[in-house]
C-alpha positions in Angstrom: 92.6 98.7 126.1 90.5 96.2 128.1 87.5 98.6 128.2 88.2 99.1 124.5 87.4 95.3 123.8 84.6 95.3 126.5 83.0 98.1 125.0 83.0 96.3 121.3 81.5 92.8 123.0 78.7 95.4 124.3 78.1 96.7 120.4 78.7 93.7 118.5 77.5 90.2 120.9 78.5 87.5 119.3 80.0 89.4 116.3 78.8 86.9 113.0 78.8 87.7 109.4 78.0 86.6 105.9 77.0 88.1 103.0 73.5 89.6 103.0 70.8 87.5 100.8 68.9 89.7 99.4 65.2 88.7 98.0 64.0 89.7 94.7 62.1 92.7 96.3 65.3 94.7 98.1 66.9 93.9 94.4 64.7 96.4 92.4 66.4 99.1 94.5 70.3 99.7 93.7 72.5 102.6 95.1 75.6 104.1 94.3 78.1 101.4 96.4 77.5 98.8 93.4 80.1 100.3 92.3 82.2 99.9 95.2 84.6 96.8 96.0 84.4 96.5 99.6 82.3 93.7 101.0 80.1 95.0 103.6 79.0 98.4 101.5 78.3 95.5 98.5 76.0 93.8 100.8 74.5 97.6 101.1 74.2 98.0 97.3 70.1 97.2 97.5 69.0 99.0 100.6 66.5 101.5 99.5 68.4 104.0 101.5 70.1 105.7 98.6 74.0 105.2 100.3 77.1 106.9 98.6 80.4 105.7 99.2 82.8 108.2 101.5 84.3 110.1 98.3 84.3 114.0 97.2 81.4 114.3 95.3 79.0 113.2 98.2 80.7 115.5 100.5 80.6 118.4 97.9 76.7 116.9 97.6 75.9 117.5 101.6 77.2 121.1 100.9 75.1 121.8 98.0 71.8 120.7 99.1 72.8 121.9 102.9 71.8 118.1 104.0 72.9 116.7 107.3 75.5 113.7 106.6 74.8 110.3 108.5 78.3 108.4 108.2 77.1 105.0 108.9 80.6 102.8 110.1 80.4 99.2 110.0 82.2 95.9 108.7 81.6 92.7 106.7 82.0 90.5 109.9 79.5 92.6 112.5 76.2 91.5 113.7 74.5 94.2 114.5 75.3 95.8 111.6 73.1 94.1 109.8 70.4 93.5 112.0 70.6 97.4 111.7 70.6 96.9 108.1 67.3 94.5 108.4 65.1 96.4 110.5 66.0 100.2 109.3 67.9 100.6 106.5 65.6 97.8 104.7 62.6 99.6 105.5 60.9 101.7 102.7 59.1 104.7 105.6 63.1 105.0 106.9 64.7 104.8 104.4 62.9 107.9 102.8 63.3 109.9 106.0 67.0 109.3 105.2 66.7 110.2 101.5 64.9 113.0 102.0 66.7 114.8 104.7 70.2 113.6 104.7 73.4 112.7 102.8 74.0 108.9 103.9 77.1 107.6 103.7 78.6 103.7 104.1 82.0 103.3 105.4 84.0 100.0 105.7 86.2 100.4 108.5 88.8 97.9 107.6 89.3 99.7 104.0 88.7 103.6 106.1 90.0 103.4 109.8 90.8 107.1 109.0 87.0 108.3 109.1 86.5 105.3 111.9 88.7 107.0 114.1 87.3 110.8 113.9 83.5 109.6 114.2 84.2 106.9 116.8 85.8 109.3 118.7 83.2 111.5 118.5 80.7 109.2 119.7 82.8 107.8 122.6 82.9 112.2 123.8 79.1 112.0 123.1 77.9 108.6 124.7 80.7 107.3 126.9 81.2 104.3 124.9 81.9 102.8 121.4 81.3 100.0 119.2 79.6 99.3 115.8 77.9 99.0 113.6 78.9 103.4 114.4 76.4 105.4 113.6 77.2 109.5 113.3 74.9 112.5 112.2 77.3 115.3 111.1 76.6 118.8 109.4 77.4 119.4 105.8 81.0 120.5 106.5 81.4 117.3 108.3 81.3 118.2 111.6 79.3 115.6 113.9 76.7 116.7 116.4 75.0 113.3 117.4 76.3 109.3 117.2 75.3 106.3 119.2 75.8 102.5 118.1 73.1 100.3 117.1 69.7 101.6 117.2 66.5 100.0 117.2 64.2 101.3 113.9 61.7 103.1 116.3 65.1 104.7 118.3 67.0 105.5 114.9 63.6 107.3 113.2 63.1 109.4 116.4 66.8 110.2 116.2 66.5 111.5 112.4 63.8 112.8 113.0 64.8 115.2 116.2 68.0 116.4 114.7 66.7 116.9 111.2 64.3 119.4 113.2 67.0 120.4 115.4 68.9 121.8 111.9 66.3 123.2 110.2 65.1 125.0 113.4 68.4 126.0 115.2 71.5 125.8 112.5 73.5 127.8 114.9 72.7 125.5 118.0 73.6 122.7 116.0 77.1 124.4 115.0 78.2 125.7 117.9 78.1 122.1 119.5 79.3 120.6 116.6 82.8 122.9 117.1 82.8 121.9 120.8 83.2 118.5 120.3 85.6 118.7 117.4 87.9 120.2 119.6 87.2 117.8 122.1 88.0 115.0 119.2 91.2 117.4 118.6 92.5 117.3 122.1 91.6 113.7 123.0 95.2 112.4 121.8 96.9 115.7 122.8 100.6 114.8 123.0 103.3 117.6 124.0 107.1 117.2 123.4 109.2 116.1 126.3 112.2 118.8 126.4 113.6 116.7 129.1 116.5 114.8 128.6 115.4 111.0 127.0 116.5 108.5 130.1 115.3 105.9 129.8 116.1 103.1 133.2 115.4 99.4 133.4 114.1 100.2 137.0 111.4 102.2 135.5 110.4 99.8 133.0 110.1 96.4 135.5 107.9 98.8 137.5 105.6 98.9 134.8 106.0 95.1 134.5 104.6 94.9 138.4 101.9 96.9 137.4 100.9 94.8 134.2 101.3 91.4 135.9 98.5 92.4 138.5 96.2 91.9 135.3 97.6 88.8 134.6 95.5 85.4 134.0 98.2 83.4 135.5 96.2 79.9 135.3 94.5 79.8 132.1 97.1 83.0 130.5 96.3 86.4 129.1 94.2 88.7 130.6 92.1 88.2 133.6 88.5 88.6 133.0 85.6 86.2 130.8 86.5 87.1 127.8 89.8 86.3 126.1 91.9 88.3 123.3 95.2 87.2 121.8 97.5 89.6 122.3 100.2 88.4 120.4 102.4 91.6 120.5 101.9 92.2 123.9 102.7 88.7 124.6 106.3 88.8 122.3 107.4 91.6 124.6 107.1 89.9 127.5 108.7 86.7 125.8 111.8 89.2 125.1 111.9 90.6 129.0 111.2 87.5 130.6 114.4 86.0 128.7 116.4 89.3 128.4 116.1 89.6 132.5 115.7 86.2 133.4 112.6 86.4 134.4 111.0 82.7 135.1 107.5 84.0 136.7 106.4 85.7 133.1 108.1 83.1 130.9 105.9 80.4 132.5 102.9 83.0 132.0 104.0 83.1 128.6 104.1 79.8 127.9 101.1 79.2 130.2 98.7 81.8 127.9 100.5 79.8 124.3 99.7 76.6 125.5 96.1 77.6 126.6 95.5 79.7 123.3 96.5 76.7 121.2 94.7 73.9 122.5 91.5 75.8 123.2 88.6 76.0 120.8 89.7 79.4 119.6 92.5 77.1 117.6 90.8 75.1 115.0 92.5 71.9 115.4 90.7 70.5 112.3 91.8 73.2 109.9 94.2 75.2 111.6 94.3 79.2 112.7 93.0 80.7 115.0 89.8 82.6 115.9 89.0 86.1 117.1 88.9 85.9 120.7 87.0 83.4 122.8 83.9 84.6 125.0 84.7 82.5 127.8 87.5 82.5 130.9 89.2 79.2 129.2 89.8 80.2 125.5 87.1 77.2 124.9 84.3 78.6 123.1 85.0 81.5 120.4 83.8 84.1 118.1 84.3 82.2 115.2 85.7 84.4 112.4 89.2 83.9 111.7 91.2 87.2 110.5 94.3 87.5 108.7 95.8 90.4 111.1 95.5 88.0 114.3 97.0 84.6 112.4 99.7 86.7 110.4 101.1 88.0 114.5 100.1 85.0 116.0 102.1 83.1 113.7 105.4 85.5 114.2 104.8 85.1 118.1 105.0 81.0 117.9 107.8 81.0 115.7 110.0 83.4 118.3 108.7 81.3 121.0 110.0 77.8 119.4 113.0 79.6 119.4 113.5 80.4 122.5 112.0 77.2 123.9 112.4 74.1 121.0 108.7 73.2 122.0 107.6 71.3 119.0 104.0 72.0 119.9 105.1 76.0 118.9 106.1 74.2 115.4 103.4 72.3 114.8 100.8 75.5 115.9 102.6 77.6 113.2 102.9 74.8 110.8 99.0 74.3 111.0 98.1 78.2 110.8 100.4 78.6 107.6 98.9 75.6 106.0 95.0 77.3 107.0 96.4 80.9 105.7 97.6 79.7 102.1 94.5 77.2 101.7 91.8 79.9 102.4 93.2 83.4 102.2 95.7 83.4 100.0 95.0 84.7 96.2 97.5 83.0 93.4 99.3 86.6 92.7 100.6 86.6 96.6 97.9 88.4 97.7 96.1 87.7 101.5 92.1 88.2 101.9 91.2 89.9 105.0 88.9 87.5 107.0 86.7 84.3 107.4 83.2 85.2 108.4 82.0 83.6 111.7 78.5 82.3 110.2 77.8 79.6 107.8 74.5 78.0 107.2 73.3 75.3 109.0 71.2 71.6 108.0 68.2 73.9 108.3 69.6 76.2 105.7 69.6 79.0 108.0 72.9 81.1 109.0 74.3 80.6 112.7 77.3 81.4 114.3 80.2 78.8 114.5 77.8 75.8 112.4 81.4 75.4 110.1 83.3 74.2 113.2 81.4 72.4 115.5 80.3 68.9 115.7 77.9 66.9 117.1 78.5 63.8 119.2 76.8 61.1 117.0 78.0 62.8 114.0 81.5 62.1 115.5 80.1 58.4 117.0 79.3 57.8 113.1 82.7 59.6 111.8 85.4 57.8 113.9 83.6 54.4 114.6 85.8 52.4 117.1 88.1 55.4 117.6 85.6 57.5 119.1 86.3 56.8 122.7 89.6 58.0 122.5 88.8 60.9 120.3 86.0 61.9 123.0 88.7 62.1 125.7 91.4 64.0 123.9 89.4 66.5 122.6 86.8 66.2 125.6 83.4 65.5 123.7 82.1 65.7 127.6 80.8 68.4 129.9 84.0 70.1 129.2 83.7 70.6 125.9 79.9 71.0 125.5 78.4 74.5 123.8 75.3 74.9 123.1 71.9 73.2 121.4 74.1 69.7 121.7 77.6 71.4 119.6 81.0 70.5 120.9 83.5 72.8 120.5 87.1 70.8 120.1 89.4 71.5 122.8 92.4 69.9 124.6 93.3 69.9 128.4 96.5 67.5 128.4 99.3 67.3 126.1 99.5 65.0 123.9 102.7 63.3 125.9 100.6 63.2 128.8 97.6 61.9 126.7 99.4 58.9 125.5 100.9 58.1 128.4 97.4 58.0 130.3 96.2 55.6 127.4 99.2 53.3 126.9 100.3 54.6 123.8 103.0 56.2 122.2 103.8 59.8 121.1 104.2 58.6 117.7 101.0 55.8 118.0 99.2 58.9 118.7 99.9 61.4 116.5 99.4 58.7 113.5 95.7 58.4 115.1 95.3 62.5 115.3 96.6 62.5 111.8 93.4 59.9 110.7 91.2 61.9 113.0 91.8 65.0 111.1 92.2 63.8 107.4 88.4 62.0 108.5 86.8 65.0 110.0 88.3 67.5 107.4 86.5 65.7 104.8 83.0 65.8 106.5 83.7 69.0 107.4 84.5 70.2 103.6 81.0 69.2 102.5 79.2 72.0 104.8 78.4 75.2 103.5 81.8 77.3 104.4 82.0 80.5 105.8 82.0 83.7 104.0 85.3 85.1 102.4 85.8 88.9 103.4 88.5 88.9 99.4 89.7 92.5 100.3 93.3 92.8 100.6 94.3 95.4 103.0 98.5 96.4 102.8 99.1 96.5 106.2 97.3 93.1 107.2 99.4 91.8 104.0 103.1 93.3 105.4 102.3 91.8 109.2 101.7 88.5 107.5 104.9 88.9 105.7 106.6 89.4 108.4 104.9 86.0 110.1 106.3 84.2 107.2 109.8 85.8 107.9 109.4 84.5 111.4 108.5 81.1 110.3 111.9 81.0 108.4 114.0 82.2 110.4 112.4 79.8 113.0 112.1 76.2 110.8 114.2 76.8 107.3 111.4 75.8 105.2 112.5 77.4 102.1 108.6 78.2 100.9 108.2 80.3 103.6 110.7 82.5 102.5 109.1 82.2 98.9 105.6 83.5 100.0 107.4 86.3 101.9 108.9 87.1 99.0 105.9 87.2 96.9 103.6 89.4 99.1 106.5 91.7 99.6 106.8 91.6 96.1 102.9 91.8 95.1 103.0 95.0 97.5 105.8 97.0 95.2 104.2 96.0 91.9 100.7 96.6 93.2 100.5 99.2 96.3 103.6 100.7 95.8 102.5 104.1 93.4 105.2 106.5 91.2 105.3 108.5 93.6 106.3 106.6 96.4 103.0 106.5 98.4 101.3 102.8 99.4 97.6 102.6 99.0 95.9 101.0 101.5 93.7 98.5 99.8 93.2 96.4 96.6 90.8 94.0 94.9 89.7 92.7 92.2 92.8 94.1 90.0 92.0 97.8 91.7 94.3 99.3 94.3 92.6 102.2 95.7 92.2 104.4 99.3 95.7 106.2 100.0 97.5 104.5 102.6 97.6 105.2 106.3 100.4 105.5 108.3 99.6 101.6 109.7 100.3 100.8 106.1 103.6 102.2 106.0 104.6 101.6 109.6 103.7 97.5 108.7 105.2 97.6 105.0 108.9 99.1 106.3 108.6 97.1 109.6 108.5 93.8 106.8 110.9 95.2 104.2 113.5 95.3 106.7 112.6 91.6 108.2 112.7 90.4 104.5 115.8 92.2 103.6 117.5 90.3 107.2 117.0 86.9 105.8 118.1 87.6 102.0 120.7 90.3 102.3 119.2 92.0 99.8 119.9 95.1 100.2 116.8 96.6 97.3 114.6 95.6 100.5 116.3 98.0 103.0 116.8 101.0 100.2 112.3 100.4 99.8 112.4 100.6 103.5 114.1 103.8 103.7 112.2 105.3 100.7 109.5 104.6 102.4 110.3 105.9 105.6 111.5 109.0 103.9 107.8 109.6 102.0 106.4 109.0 105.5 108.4 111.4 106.9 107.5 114.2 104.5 103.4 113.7 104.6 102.5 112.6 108.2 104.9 114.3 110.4 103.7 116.9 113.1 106.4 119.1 114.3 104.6 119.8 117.2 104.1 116.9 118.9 106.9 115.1 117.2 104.8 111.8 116.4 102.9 110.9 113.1 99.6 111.4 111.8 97.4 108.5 111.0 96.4 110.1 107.4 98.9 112.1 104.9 98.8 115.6 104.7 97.6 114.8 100.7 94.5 113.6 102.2 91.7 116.8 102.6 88.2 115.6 103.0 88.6 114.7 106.9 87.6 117.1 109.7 91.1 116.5 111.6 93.9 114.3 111.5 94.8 111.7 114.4 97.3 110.0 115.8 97.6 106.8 116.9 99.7 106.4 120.2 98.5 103.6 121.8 99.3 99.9 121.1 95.7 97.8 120.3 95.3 93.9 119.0 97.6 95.1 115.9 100.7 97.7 118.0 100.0 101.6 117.2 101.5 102.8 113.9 103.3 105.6 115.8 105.4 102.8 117.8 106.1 100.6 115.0 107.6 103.8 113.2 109.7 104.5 116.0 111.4 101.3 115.8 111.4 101.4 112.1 113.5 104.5 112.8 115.8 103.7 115.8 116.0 100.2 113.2 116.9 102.1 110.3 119.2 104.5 112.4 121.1 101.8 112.8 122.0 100.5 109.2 122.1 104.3 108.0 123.9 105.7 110.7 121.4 108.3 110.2 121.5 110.3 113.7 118.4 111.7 112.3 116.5 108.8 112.4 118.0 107.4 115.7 117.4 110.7 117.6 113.5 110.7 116.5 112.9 107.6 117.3 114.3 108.7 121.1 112.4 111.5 121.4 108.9 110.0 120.5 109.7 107.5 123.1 110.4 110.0 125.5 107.3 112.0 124.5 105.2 109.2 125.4 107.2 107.3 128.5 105.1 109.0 131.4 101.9 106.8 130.1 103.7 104.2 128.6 104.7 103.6 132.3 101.5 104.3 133.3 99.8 102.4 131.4 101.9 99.5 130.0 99.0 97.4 128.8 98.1 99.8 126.2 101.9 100.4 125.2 103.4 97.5 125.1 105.5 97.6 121.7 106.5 101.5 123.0 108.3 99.1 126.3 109.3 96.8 123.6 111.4 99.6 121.8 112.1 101.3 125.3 114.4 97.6 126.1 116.7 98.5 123.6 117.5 101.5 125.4 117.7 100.0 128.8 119.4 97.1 127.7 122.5 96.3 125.3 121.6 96.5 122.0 124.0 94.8 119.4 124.7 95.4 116.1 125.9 92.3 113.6 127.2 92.7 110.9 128.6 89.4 108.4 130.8 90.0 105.5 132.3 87.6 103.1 130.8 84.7 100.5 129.2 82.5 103.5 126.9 85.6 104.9 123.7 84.3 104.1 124.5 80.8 105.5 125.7 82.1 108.6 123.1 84.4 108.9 120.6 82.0 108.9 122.5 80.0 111.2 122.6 82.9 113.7 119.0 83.6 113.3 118.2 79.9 114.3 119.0 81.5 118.2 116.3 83.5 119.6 118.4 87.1 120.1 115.5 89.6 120.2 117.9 92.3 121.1 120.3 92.4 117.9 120.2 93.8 114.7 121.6 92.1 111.7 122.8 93.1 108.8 124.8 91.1 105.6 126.5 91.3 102.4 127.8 88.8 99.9 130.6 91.2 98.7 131.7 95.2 99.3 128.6 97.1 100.2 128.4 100.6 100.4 125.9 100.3 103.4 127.3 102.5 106.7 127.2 99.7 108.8 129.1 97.5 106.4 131.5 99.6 104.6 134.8 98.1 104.8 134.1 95.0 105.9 134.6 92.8 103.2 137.3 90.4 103.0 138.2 87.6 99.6 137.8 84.1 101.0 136.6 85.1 104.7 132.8 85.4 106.2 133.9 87.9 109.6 130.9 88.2 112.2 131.5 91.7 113.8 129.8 92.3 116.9 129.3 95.6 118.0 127.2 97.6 120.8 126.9 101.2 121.4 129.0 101.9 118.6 132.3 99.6 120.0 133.2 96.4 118.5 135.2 93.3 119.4 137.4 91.7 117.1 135.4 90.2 114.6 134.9 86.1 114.6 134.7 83.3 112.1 132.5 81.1 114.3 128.5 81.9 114.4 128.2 80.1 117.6 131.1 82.2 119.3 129.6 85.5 118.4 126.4 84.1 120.1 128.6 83.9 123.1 129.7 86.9 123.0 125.6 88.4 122.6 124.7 86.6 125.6 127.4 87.5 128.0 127.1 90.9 126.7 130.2 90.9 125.0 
């Protein structure tokens, strides 16, 4: 996973965005993606390279005119794309070359991950590496037979021009490679089914632990290595082991890599939310963007840790972030936009990485007047925090306890000046030119943020979180949900279009059943099920006994693949098998509960290999290695006492509620007039039930 994110600093430095200015000269020319609604192939709508989005009629187009394809891969937020974009696909002489011997075709890869995936693949067999802007030459059929990532214009005519000649010369050269390396793309995710019996030990599983903690920042948190990701999911798992087995070395880790994340520069303390990653050892100076998918788990992960811990600092990181989220991605009918470019412009008019966020000293001198001093110290406006060309980045090194203790002041004397500070430098910071808005909303970006709402709920009882929840989960049925029970993947502008991918449904039922635990209402858990079902039917593969990443509806892709492993965002494949063993549960549906094992046990020899890259596969594999309870609360005080149980942080429990007599396996006959019972259950026995939410928390944590 590592060498994943090292290869895509490699491809994309520095990774900034906005959207293209165009001068009056690239506007006489206008291809097909006008028409189109993604960003990035908008900003390709007047390149002179005549592009066509990734649809039937340009494939059907290739075949007709027996063109070689390029399938060009990038996104609204990458560099390099469009320097690409300014240096070849801006030229007139190259863009000719491509209009006159090839099919080229723009893909998004946030709106088409599915065509990302073949083609990157491809070029990763090819090259040895990976990255965008991607850049693929395939046959008509499809079928690629040279990639690479960004090319220089003299490197990217050569290239055209060799394999055009290649093709025209030697078709049968050309295909006979071209079916090599589709079966190497075939076999790259090969998984077999484990006939062995699924055992699954807690010995086994804090092996992999030792392994993972030798990569372990333990000073500064995360990974070790100069450049830093959040990694929220991986980072809830080991929140749930280190507490679930008492574990005090990775809890401090934990709280060690939260603490670091949230008072570096990668947290905008101004605004709130947090950025990509940070291209530094200290999470001090970042890549500036901010994206939905990172806040929306980020937000979930600093909810469970309050939790667990009562650090108001955890509040107040998720309290900020939500406040960010609704102000700048979030559309009046409930929808979230996908992303906040990195680049803004400048004073000189010009657009440069980070110029929204960082500051100036005698801008600050001028800002904050006699509070400067003390601003400069807690937000180091020093060596510390120094960038580049004279730009601070903000970033805390003491707490703020700490702080005001240092300077004789106190906790509340403190936060009433970072309050003043903030209100001041939001202001000034309001009247730059702001950073590009990537307005696609993507399902399974919306469903994770759904699910951080959820979290924030459960975690702080604000009663609007549980109203936003409600609405995206409610924008998603009106608006992605379709007649016949598929999700599309993306919508904007009023148009839902792309069919959904198994991430989208994974996300969507993983957030159905989170909102259905905190309103009892039990039309969220039937749409998970539905859902599960519809997945079930269309990406399925009986031979390897894990999903496909497309449906079997879709037909204009060269293969289908899977996705195992567990990235930034966790693999769709995993969050499916705990939607299943989840759903198992409520449903007493042995079908669902003996899938879920078996795709665990399909993957456990490199989940234990390799735990970095399968973290949320050992998340699911501790519910098997330790207990796993069921409650259950019947009567007219379920909801209250639900809520009251979820203010506890029990990672390892499933709950489930009714109001009055529900027909729901797991509470079927549980209903009493006038009584709320808590049943407790695990491994299908239960104690007597209890009246008290506090006592039934007892019993969870001495394992009954």
């Amino acid at each position: 996973m590592r060498i994943f994110y090292l290869l895509l600093i490699v491809s994309c430095f520095f990774i900034s965005c906005n959207k293209k200015q165009h001068t009056e000269e690239h506007h006489k020319y206008t291809n097909d993606l006008i028409n189109e609604t993604s960003p990035y192939l908008l900003q390709h709508a007047h390149n002179p390279v005549d592009w066509k989005a990734w649809n039937q009629e340009a494939l059907d187009k290739a075949k007709a005119e027996n063109k070689l394809i390029i399938i060009s891969v990038g996104y609204s937020a990458c560099h390099w794309c469009h320097v690409m974009e300014e240096e070849s696909f801006e030229n007139g002489a190259v863009a000719k070359l491509m209009n006159d011997n090839f099919i080229s075709i723009k893909v998004d890869r946030e709106e088409r991950p599915d065509i990302d995936q073949i083609y990157m693949n491809a070029v990763q067999l090819m090259t040895g590496k990976g990255g965008w802007p991607l850049n693929c030459i395939a046959l008509p059929d499809g079928r690629p037979i040279f990639g690479g990532t960004y090319f220089t214009k003299e490197e990217w005519t050569k290239a055209l021009t060799d394999i055009s000649d290649l093709y025209k010369k030697n078709p049968k050269k050309a295909s006979e490679y071209a079916d090599k390396l589709v079966a190497g793309i075939q076999k790259s995710e090969l998984i077999s089914v484990n006939n062995s019996p699924a055992d699954f030990k807690s010995s086994a599983l804090s092996e992999a632990l030792k392994l993972w903690q030798k990569e372990l920042d333990y000073k500064e948190g995360g990974l070790a290595g100069d450049i830093k990701f959040p990694m929220p999911g991986a980072l809830s798992f080991m929140l749930r082991y280190s507490i679930q087995n008492n574990d005090k070395a990775i809890q401090t880790y934990v709280h060690t890599t939260l603490t670091k994340m949230a008072n570096g520069g990668i947290y905008d303390p101004i605004g709130g939310g947090f950025s990509r990653y940070s291209v530094d050892s200290k999470w001090h100076i970042p890549h500036f963007e901010k994206m939905l998918y990172d806040n929306a788990q980020l937000v979930s992960l600093y909810s469970d840790a309050y939790l667990a811990t009562k650090n108001e600092f955890y509040k107040k990181t998720v309290v900020e972030t939500l406040n960010f989220v609704e102000k700048e991605l979030m559309a009046s009918n409930g929808a979230f936009y996908s992303s906040l470019d990195a680049d803004s412009k400048n004073k000189s008019n010009k657009l440069e990485e980070g110029a929204y966020y960082v500051w100036k000293k005698e801008e600050l001198e001028t800002l904050l007047k006699s509070d400067f001093s003390l601003f400069q110290e807690y937000l180091n406006i020093n060596e510390n925090g120094l960038w580049e060309k004279g730009n601070y980045v903000l970033y805390k090194t003491q707490s703020d306890r700490d702080f005001a203790i240092k300077n004789k002041l106190t906790v509340t004397e403190l936060d009433s000046k970072i309050k003043n500070w903030k209100q001041i430098l939001l202001s000034a910071r309001n009247k730059r030119p702001r950073p590009h808005l990537d307005n696609k909303t993507l399902t399974s970006w919306n469903a994770l943020m759904i699910k951080g709402y959820v979290s924030a709920y459960r975690a702080f009882k604000n009663p609007h979180y549980k109203e936003v929840a409600l609405k995206n989960a409610n924008f998603i049925i009106i608006n992605q949900l379709q007649k016949d029970g598929s999700l599309n993947h993306s919508y904007k502008e009023g148009k839902s279009s792309i069919a959904g991918f198994s991430e989208d449904y994974a996300a969507v039922i993983d957030a159905f059943i989170s909102v259905y635990q905190i309103t009892l209402e039990e039309k969220w858990l039937n749409k998970a099920k539905q859902l599960m079902d519809y997945t079930t039917t269309h990406f399925w593969d009986k031979k390897s006994n894990l999903f496909y990443f497309t449906s079997n509806t879709s037909t204009d892709l060269i293969t289908r693949k899977m996705e195992i492993g567990d990235n930034v965002i966790p693999g769709s494949n995993s969050v499916l098998a705990q939607n299943l063993f989840l759903l198992g549960h409520y449903y007493s549906n042995d079908a669902y509960s003996k899938t879920a094992q078996q795709m665990l046990n399909n993957v456990k020899a490199d989940v234990l290999q390799a735990p970095t890259e399968y973290y949320n596969w050992l998340n699911l594999m501790l519910n098997y290695t330790d207990s796993y309870f069921e409650v259950a609360i019947s009567g007219k005080d379920a909801v209250a006492k639900t809520s009251q149980l979820q203010s506890y942080y029990l990672p390892n429990i499933l709950i489930a509620g009714a109001t009055k007599e529900s027909k729901l396996p797991i509470l079927e006959n549980r209903f009493a007039d006038n009584q709320t019972y808590i049943y407790v259950c695990v491994n299908k026995a239960c104690k007597m039930p209890e009246k008290e939410v506090n006592v039934a928390v007892g019993k969870i944590k001495n394992g009954l």
